[in-house]
C-alpha positions as CSV (number, residue, x, y, z in Angstrom):
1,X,125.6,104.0,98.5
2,X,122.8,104.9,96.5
3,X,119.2,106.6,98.4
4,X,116.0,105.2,96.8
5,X,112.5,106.3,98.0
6,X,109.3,106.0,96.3
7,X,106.5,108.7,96.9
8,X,103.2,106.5,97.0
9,X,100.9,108.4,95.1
10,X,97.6,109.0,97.4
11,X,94.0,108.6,96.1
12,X,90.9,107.9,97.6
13,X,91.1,104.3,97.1
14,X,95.1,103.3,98.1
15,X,95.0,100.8,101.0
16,X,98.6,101.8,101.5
17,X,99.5,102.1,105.4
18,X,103.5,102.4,104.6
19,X,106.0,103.8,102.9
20,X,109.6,104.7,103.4
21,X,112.9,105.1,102.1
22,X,116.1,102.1,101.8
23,X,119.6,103.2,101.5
24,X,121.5,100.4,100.1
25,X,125.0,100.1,98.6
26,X,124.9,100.9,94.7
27,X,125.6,97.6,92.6
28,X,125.3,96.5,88.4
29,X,121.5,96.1,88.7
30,X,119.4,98.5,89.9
31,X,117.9,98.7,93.3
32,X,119.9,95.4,94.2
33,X,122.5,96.6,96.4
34,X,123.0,95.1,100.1
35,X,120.6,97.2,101.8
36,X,122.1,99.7,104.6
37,X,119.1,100.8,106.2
38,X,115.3,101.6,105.8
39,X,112.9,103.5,107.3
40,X,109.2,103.8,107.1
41,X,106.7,106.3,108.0
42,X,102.6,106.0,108.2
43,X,100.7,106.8,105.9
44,X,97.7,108.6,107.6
45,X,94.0,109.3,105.3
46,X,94.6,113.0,105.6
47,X,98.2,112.6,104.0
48,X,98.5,114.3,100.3
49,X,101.4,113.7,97.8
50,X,103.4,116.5,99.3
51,X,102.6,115.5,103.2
52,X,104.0,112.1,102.7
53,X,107.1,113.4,100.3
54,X,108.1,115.6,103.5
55,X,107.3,112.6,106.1
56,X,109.9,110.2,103.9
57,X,112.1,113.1,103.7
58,X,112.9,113.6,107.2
59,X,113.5,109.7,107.5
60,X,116.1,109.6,104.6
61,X,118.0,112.9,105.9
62,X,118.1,110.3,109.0
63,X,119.1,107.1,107.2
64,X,121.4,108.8,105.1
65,X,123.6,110.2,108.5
66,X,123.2,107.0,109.6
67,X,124.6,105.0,106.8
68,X,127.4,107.2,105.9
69,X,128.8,106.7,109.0
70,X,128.2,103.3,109.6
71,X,130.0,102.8,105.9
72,X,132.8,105.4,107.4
73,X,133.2,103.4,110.6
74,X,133.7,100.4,109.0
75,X,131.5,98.6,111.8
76,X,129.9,96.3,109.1
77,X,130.1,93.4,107.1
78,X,128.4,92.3,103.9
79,X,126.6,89.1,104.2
80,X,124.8,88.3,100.6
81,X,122.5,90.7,100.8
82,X,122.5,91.9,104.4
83,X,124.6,94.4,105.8
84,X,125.6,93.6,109.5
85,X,126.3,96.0,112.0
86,X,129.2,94.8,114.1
87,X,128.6,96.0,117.9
């Protein structure tokens, strides 16, 4: 599994409204993996830099339990690109 999350860098003249964090399986190219989970937060006018790196962070602490267990249950299967959650 590998955790990916981009800090969007906040200025006065982003039109941004999203950002987030995927947690995907680690593959040969980068960022390519079937993708786990992802999570998004707002990005709200007053946010700076640091606001929105703590936002993300609370949502990959999140999506990280998440996935580790899903990938430790074994309650998925890989379809291409898609990971799918078995009920």
């Amino acid at each position: 599994m590998m955790e990916n999350a981009i800090i969007t860098n906040i200025s006065a003249t982003t039109t941004a409204r999203f950002s987030g964090c995927t947690i995907h399986f680690a593959t040969n190219d980068v960022d390519n993996g079937p993708i786990i989970d992802q999570r998004i937060v707002n990005v709200d006018d007053y946010d700076t830099p640091e606001s929105l790196e703590e936002k993300i962070h609370e949502q990959e602490h999140k999506a990280l339990v998440f996935s580790i267990n899903l990938v430790l249950s074994g309650n998925y299967e890989i379809n291409g690109k898609r990971v799918i959650r078995k009920l």
